[in-house]
N, C-alpha and C positions, 0 to 999 in steps of 0.2 A: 638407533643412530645417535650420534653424538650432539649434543646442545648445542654447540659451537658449528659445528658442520651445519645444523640448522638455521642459527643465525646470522651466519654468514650468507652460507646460497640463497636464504632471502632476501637479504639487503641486497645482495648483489645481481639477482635474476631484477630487483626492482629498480635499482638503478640504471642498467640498463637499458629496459624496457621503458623506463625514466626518457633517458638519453634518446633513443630512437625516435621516441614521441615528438620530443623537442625536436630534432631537426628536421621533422616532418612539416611540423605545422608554424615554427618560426624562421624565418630566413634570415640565410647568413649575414645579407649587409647589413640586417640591423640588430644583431647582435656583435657585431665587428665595432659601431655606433655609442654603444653600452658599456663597453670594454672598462674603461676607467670607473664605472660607477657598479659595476659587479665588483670588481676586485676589493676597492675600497668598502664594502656593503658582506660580502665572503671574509675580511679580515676582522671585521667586528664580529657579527655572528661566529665564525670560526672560532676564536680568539676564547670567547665566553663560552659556547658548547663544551668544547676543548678543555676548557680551566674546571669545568664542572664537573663533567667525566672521567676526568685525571685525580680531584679531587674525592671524589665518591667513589673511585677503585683504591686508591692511595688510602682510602678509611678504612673500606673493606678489607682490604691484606691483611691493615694493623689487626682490624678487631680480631681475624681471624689467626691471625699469631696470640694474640693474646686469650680467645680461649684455649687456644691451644695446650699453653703451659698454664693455664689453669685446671686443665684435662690432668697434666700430671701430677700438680699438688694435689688435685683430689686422689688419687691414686697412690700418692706418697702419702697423703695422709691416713688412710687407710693398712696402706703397710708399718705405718708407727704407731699404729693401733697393736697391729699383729706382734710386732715385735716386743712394745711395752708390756703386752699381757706377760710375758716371760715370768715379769715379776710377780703374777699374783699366785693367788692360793690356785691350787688347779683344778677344782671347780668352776670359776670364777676365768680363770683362764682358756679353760675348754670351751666354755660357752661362748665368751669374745672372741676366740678365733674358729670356731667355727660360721658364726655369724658373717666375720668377715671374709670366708673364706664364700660362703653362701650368696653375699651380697657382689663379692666380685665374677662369681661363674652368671648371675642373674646379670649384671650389667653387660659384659659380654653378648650372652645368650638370648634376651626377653627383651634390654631394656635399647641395646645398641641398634638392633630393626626396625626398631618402633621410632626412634629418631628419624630415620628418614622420612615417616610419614609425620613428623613435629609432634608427638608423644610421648611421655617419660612413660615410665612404668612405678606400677602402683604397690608393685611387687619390692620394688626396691627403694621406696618412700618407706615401705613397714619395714625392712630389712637397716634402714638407715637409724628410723626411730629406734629398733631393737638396741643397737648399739651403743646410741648416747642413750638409752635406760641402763644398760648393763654396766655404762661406765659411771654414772650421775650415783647408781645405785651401789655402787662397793662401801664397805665398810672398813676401811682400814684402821689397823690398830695398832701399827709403827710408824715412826716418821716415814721410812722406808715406802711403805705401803701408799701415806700420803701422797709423797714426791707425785711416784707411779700415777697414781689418780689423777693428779693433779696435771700430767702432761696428756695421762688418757683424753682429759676433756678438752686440751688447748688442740690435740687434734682432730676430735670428734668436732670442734667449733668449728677448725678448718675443712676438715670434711662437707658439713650441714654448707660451712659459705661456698665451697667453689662446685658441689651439686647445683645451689639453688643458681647459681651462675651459668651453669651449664643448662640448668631447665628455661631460662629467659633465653637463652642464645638460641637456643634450638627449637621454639617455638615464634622466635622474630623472624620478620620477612618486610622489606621494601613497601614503601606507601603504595599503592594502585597511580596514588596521583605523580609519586615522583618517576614510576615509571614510563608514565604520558609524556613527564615532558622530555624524557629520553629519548623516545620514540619521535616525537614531534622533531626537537633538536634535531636529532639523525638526519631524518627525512629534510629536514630546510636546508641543514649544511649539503647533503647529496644534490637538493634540484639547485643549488649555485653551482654549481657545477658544471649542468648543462647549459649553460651561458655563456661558457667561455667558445673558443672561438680557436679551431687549428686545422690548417691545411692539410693534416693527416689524421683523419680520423679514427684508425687504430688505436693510435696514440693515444684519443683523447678519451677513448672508451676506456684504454687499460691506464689511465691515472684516473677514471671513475671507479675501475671497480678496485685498485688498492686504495682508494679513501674508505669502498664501503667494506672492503677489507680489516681495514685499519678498525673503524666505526665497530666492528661484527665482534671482534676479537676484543674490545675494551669493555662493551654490554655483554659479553659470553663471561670476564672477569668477572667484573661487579657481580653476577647472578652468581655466578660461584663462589665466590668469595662471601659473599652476603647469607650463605646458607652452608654454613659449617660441617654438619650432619644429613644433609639431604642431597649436597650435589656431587658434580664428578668430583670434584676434589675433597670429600667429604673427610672428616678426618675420622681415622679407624682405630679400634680399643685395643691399640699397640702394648700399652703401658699398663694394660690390666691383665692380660698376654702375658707379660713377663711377670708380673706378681704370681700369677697363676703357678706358671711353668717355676719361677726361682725362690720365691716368697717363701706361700701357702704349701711346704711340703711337710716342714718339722708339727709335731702337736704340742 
């Protein structure tokens, strides 16, 4: 079942169940009584929950756009690995592209599973090192040959930065503590709720459960969002895909 489905029908079975309680056991007049110091009391609370939640999905996005195309410079970097070897002796060229050919079916296959459970693969740490040795390690003996080297490594550098980028993303996750106070937050803003006070009580149950509606679908974000390679919105090795299939075919 879907994350979202889940935290949703639970906020919302408790809000509810919330709501029932309350006008069991508090009466109407004197919540009618109250009126003015709920509202004023729900607009503060509201107000800062709100700013919080908004604020801490709004981060999430970004982050998550931004490994994103970090996803593909690593991948671009890799294919201008593939591409520069062109220039070398082909000895020297065989063995870089086949490394990188090997390193990107490994990410794909071994290392892109293993993400979801927040794991890199150790398979493709040596496959990575193999690479910046093969390029560190050329001996060039024309300018020409230099040049070549010399972009080999400024990709290889790029390479090494936006794996190890990718390795810190995908093994972060949310404090324990900041997700307390989401939950807490949630739940306060919900029971102001059962304090208000209307003549039609359908009504006032169905603008309880689109707040916890509202509440379900911004915490179903944040989690998602927050975990790039693990959740349903996980992002997939599209772009290692296409090097595969368009790149990696010449030797």
């Amino acid at each position: 079942m879907s994350l979202a489905i889940i935290i949703i029908t639970v906020l919302v079975v408790l809000a509810v169940i919330g709501q029932v309680y309350t006008r069991r056991v508090v009466q109407t007049d004197n919540l009618e009584l109250s009126q003015g110091m709920v509202e004023a009391m729900l607009g503060v609370v509201g107000t800062l929950f709100s700013l919080l939640l908004g604020l801490l999905v709004a981060n999430a996005i970004e982050s998550y756009h931004e490994i994103k195309v970090q996803v593909s410079e690593e991948a671009n970097s890799l294919a201008n690995i593939y591409r520069l070897s062109e220039g070398l002796e082909s000895v020297d060229r065989l063995k870089i592209r086949e490394t990188c050919r090997v390193y990107n079916r490994k990410v794909i296959t071994d290392e892109w599973p293993k993400m979801a459970n927040m794991e890199m693969s150790q398979d493709c740490w040596d496959l990575y090192g193999k690479i910046w040795s093969d390029c560190v390690l050329l001996k060039p003996e024309t300018e020409q040959a230099s040049n070549i080297q010399s972009s080999l490594l400024d990709s290889a550098k790029n390479l090494g930065e936006t794996r190890r980028a990718r390795s810190i993303t995908c093994k972060a996750k949310l404090s324990p503590i900041l997700w307390a106070a989401i939950f807490f937050g949630s739940i306060i803003t919900i029971v102001f709720t059962y304090f208000f006070t209307s003549k039609i009580g359908r009504l006032h149950t169905l603008l309880t459960v689109l707040i916890a509606i509202s509440l379900g679908l911004n915490i179903w974000l944040l989690a998602a969002y927050s975990l790039p390679f693990s959740s349903e919105l996980k992002i997939q090795p599209e772009i290692f895909e296409i090097l595969e299939q368009q790149v990696f075919k010449t030797h």
